[in-house]
C-alpha positions in Angstrom: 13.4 -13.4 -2.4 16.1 -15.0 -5.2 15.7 -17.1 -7.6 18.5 -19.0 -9.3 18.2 -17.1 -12.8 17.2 -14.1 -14.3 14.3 -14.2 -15.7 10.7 -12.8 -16.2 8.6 -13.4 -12.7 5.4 -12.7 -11.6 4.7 -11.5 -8.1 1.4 -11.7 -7.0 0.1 -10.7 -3.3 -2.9 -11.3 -1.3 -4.7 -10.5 1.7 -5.9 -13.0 3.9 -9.3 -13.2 2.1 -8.0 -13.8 -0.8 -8.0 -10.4 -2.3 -5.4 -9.5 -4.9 -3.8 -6.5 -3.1 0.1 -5.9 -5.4 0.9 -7.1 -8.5 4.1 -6.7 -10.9 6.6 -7.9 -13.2 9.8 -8.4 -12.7 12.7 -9.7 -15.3 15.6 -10.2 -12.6 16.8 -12.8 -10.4 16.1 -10.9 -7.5 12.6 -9.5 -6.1 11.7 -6.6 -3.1 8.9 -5.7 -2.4 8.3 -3.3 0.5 5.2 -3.5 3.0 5.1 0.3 4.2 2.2 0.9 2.5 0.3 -2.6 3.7 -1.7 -2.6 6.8 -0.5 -5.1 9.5 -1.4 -8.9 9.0 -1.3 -12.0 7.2 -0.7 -12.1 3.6 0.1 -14.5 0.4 2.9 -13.9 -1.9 3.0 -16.4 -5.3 5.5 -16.1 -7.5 5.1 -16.9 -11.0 7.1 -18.1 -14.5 6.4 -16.8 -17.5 4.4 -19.4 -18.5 2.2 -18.3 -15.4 3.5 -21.7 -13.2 3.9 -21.0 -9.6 7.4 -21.4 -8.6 7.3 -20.0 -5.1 4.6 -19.5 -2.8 5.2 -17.6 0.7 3.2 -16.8 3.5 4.2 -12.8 4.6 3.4 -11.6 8.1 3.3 -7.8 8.8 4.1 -7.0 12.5 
């Protein structure tokens, strides 16, 4: 994911229930995060300000 500007982000992912399963910080314009260590399925990815305002939200599959 890229966002137009550096600055500090959240990234915030969950499991299909709803379960906070990654978390973390970021000050950059750019975000990776890697899914190795997730089990296959469906998952929630919101990205926040600093203020804490969601700027993105994605829907992540794992094959």
């Amino acid at each position: 994911m890229k966002t137009n500007e550096i600055q500090d982000i959240t990234t915030e992912l969950y499991d299909i229930s709803g379960k906070m399963v990654y978390l973390k910080s970021y000050k950059s314009s750019v975000v990776n995060i890697s899914l190795n260590d997730f089990d296959t399925g469906t998952y929630i990815l919101k990205v926040k300000n600093e203020n804490g305002n969601i700027i993105q939200t994605e829907k992540v599959v794992k094959r």
